[in-house]
N, CA, C and O atoms as a GROMACS GRO file, in nm:
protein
  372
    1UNK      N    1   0.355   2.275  -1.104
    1UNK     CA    2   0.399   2.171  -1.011
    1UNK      C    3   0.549   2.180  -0.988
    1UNK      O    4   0.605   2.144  -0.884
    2UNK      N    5   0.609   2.229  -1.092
    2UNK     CA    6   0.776   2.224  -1.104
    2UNK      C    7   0.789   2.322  -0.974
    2UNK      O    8   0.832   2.279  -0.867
    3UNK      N    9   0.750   2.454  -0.990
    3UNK     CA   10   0.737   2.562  -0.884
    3UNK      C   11   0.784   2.515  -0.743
    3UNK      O   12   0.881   2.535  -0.670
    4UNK      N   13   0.636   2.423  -0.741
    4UNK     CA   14   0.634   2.429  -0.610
    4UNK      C   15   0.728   2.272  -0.545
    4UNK      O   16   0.768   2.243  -0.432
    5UNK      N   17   0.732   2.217  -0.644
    5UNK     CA   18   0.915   2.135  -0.536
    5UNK      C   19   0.958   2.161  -0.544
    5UNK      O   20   1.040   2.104  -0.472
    6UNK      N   21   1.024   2.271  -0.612
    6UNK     CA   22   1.128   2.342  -0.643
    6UNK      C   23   1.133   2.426  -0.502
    6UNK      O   24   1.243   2.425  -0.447
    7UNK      N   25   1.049   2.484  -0.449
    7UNK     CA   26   1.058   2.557  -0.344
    7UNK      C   27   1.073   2.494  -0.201
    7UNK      O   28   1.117   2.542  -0.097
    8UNK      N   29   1.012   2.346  -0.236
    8UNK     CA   30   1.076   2.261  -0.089
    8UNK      C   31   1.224   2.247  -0.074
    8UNK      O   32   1.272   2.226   0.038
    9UNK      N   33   1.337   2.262  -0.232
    9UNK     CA   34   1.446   2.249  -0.172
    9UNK      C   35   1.528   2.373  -0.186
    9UNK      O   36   1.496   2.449  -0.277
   10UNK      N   37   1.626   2.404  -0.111
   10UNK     CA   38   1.746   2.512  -0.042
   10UNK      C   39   1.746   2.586  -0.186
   10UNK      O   40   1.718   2.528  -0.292
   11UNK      N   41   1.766   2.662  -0.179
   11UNK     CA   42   1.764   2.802  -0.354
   11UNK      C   43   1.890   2.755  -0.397
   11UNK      O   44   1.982   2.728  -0.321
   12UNK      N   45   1.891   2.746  -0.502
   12UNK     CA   46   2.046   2.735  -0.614
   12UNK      C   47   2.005   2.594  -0.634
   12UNK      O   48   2.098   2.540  -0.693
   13UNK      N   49   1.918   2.515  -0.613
   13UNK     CA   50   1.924   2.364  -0.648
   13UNK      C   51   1.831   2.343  -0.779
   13UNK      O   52   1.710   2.324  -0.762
   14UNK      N   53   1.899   2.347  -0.942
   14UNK     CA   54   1.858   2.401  -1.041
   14UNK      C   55   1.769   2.272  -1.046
   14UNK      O   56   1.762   2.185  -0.958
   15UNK      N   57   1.691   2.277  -1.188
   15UNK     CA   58   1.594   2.146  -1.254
   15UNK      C   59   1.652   2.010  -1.269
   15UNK      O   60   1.596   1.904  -1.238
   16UNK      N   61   1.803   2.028  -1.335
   16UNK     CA   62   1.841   1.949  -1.375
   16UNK      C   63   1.928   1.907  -1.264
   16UNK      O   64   1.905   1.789  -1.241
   17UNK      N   65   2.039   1.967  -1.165
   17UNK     CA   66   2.033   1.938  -1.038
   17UNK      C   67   1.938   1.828  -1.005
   17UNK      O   68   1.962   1.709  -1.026
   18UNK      N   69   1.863   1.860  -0.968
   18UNK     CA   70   1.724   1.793  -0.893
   18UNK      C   71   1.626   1.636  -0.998
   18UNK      O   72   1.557   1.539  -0.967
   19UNK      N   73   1.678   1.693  -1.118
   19UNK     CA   74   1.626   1.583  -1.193
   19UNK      C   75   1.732   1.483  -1.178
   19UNK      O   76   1.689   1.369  -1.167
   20UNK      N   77   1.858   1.496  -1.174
   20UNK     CA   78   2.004   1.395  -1.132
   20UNK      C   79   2.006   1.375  -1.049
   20UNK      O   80   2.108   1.306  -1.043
   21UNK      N   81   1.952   1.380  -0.921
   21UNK     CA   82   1.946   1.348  -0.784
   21UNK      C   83   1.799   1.215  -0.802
   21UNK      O   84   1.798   1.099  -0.762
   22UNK      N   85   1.707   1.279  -0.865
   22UNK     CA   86   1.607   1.176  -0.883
   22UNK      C   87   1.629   1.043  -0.962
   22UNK      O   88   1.583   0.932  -0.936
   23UNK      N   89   1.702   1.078  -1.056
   23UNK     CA   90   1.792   0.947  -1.153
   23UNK      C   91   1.885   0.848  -1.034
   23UNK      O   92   1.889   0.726  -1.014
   24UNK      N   93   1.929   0.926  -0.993
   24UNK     CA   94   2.052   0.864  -0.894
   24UNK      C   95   1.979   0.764  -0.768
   24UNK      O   96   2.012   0.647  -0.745
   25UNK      N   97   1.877   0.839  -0.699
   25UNK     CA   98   1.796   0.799  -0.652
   25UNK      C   99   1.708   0.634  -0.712
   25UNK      O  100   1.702   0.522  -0.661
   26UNK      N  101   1.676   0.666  -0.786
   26UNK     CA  102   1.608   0.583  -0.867
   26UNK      C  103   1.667   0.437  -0.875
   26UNK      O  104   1.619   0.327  -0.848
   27UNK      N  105   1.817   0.488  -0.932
   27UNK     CA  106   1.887   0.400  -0.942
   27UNK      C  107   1.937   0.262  -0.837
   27UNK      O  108   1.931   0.139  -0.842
   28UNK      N  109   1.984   0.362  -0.748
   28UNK     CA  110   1.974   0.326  -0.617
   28UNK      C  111   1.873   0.192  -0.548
   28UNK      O  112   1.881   0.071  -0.529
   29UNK      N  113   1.789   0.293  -0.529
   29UNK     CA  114   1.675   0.197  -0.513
   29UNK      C  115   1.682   0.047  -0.594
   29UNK      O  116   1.666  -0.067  -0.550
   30UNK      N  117   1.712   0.092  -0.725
   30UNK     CA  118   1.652  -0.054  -0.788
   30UNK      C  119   1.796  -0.150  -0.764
   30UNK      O  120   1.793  -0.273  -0.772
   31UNK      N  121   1.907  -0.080  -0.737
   31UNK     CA  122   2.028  -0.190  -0.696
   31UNK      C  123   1.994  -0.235  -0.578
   31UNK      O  124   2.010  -0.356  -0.596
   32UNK      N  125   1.943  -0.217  -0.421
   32UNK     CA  126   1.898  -0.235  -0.352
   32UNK      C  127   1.805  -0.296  -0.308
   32UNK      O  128   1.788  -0.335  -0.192
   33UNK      N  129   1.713  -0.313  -0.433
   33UNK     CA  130   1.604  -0.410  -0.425
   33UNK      C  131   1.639  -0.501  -0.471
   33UNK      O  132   1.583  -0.587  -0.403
   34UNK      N  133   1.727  -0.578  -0.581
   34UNK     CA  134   1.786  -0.665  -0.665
   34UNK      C  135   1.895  -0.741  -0.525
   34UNK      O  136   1.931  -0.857  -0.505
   35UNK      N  137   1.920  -0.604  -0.447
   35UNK     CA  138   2.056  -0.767  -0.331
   35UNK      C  139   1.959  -0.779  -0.264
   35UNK      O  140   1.941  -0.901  -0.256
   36UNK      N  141   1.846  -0.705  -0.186
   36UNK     CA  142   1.716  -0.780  -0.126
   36UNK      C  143   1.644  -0.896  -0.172
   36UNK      O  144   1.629  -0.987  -0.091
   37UNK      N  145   1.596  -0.908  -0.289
   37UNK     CA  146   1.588  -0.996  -0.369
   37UNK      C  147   1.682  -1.129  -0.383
   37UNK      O  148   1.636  -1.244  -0.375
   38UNK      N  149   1.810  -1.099  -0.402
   38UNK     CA  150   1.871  -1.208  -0.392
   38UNK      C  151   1.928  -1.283  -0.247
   38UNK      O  152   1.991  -1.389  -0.237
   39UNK      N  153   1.881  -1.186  -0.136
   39UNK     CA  154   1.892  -1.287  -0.065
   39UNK      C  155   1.767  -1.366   0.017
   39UNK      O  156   1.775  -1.441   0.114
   40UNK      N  157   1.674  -1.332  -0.042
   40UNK     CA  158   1.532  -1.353  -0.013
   40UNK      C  159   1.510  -1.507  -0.126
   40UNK      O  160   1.415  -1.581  -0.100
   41UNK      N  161   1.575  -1.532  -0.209
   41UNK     CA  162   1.574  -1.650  -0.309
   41UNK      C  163   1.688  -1.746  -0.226
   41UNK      O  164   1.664  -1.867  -0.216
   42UNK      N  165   1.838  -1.678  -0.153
   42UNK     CA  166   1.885  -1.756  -0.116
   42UNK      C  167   1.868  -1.796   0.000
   42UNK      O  168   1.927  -1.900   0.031
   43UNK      N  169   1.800  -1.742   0.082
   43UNK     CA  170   1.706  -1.854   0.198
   43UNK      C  171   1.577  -1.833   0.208
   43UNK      O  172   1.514  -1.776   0.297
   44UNK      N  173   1.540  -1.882   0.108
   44UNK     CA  174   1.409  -1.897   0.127
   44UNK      C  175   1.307  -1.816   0.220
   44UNK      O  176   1.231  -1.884   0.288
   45UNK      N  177   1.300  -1.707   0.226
   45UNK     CA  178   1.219  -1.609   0.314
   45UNK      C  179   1.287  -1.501   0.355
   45UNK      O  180   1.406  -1.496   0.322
   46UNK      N  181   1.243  -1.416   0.416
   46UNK     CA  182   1.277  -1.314   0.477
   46UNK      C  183   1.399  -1.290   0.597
   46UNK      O  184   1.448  -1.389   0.652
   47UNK      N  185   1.437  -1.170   0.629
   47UNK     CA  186   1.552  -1.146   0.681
   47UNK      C  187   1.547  -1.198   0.837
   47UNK      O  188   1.622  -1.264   0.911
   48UNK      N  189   1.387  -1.118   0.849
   48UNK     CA  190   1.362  -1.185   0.999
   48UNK      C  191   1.336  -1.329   1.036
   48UNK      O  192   1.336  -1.377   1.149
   49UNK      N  193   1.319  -1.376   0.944
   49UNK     CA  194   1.336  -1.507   0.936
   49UNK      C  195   1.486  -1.580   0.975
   49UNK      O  196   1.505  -1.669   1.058
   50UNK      N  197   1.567  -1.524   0.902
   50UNK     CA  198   1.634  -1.581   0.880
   50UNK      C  199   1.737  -1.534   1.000
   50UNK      O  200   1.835  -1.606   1.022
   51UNK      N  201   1.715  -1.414   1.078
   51UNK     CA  202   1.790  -1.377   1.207
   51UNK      C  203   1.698  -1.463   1.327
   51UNK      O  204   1.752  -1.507   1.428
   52UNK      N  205   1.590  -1.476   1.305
   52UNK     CA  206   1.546  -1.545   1.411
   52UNK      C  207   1.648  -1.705   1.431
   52UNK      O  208   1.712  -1.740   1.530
   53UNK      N  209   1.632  -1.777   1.298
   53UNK     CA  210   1.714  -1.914   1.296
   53UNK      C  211   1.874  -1.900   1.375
   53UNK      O  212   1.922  -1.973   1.462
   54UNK      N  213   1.927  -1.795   1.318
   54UNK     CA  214   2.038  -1.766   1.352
   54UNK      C  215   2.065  -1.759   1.538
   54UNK      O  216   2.167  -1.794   1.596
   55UNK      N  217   1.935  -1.702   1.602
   55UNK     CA  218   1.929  -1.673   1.748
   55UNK      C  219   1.908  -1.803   1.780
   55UNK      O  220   1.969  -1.832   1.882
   56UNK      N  221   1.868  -1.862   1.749
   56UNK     CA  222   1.865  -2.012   1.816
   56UNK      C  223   1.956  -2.139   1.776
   56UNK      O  224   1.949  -2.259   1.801
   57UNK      N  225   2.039  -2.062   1.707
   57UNK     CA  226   2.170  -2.121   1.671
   57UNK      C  227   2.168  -2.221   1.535
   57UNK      O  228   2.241  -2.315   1.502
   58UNK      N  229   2.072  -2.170   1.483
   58UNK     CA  230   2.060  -2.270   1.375
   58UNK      C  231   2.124  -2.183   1.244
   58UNK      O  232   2.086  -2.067   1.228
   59UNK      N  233   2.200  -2.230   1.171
   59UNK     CA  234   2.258  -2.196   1.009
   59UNK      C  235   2.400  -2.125   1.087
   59UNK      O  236   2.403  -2.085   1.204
   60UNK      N  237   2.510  -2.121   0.994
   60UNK     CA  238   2.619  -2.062   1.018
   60UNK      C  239   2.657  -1.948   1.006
   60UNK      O  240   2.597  -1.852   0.959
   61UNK      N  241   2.816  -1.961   1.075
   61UNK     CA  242   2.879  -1.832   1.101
   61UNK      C  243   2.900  -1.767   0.978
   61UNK      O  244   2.855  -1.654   0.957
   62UNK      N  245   2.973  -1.835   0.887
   62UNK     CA  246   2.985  -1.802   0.739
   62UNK      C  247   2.911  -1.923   0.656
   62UNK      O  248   2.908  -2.042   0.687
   63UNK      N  249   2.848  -1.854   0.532
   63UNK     CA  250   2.820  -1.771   0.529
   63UNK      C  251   2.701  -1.637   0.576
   63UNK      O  252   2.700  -1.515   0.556
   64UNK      N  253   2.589  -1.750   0.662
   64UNK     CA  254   2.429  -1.699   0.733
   64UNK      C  255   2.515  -1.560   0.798
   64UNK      O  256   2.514  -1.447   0.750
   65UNK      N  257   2.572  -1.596   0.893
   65UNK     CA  258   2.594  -1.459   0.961
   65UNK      C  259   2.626  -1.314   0.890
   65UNK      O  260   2.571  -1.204   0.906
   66UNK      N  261   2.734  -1.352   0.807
   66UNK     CA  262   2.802  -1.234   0.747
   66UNK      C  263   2.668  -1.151   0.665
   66UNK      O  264   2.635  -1.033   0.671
   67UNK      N  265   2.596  -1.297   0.567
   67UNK     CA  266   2.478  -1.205   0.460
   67UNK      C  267   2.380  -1.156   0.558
   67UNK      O  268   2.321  -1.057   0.517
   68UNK      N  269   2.342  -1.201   0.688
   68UNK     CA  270   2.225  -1.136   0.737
   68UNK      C  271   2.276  -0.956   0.781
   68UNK      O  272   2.198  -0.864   0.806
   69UNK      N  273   2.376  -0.952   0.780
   69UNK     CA  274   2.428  -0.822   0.838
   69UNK      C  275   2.451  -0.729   0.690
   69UNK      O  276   2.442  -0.607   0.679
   70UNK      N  277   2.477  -0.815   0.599
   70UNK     CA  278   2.457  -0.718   0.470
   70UNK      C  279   2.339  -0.684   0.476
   70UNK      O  280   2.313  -0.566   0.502
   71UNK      N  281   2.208  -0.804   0.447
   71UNK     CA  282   2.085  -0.773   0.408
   71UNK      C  283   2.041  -0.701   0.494
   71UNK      O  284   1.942  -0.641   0.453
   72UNK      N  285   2.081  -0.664   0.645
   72UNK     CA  286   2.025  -0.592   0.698
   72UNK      C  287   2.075  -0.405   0.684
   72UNK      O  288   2.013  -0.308   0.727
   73UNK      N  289   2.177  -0.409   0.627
   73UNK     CA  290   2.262  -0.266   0.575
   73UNK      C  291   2.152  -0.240   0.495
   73UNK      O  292   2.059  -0.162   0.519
   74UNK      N  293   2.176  -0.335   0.363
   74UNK     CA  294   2.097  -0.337   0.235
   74UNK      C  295   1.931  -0.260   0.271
   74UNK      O  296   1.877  -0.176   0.198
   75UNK      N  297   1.886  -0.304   0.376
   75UNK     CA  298   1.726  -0.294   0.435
   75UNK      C  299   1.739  -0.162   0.492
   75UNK      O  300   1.634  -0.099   0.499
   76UNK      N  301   1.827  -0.115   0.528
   76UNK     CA  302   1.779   0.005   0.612
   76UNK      C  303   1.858   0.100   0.536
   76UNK      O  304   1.863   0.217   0.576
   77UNK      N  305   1.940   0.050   0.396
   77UNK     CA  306   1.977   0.146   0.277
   77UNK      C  307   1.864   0.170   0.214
   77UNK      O  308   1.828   0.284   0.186
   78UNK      N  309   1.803   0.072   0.189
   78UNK     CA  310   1.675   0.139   0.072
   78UNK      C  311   1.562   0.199   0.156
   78UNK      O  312   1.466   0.257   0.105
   79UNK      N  313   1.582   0.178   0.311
   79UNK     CA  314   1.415   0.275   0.396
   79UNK      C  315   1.489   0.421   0.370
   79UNK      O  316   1.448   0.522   0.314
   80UNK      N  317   1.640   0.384   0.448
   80UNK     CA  318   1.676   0.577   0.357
   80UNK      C  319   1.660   0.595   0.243
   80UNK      O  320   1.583   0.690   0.229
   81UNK      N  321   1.694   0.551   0.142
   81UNK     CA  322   1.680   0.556  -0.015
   81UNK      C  323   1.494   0.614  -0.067
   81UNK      O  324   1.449   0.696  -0.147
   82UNK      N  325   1.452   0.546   0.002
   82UNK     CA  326   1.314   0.609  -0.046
   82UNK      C  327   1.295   0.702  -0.032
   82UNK      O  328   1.355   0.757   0.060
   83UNK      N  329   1.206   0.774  -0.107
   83UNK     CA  330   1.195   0.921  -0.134
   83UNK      C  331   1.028   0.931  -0.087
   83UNK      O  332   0.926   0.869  -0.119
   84UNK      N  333   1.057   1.040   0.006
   84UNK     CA  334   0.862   1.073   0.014
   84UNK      C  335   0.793   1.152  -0.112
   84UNK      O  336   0.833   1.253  -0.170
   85UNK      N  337   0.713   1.097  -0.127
   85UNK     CA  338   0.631   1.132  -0.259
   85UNK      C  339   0.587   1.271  -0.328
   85UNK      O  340   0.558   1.303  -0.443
   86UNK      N  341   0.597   1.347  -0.194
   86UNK     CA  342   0.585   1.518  -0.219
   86UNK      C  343   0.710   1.586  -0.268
   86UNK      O  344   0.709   1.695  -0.325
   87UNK      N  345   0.852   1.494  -0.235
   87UNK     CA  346   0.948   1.604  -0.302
   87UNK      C  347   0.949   1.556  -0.423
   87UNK      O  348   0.888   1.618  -0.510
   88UNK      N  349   1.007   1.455  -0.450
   88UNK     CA  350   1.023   1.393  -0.582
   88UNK      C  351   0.967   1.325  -0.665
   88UNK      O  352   0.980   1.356  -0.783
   89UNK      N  353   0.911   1.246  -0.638
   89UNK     CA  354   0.795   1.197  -0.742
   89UNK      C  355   0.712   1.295  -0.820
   89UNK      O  356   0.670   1.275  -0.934
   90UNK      N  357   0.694   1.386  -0.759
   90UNK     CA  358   0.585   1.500  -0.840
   90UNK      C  359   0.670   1.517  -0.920
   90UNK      O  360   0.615   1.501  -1.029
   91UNK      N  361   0.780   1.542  -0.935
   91UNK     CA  362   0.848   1.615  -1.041
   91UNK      C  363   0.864   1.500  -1.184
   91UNK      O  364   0.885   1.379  -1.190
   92UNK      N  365   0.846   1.598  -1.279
   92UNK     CA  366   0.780   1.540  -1.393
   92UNK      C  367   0.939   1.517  -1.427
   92UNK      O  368   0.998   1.624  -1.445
   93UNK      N  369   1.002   1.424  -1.437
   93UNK     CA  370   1.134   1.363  -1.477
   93UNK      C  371   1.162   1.284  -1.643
   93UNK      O  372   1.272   1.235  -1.670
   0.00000   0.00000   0.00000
């Protein structure tokens, strides 16, 4: 199994290379889910939720405005952050 992800990425990209990219990764992810998380406790629901209120003028400039534009960084940091399951996950880490 090592073989063959090994061969999905560019030559010279050693085990341990590739096993530190998956750590890092990993990591990532779980900081990313933790500020998702916390702003999902601090208004009560979801992002789209909480941009919809905002379009109809409801909740403020600071602080509603500023966190919906984080949480929305934050949201489309961890859709990049995820890893498709064929490169990395197989690899036995």
């Amino acid at each position: 199994m090592q073989k063959i992800v090994l061969q999905t990425f560019p030559s010279g990209i050693s085990e341990n290379m590739l096993s530190g990219l998956l750590d890092e990764a990993i990591a990532r992810e779980s900081v990313l889910k933790a500020i998702l998380q916390r702003f999902e406790q601090r208004y009560g629901g979801s992002l789209e939720e909480l941009e919809s209120r905002l379009k109809r003028g409801e909740g403020q400039e600071h602080p509603d405005w500023e966190d919906s534009i984080e949480w929305r960084n934050a949201t489309e940091a961890l859709q990049r952050t995820r890893l498709p399951p064929t490169n990395f996950h197989a690899w036995p880490g």
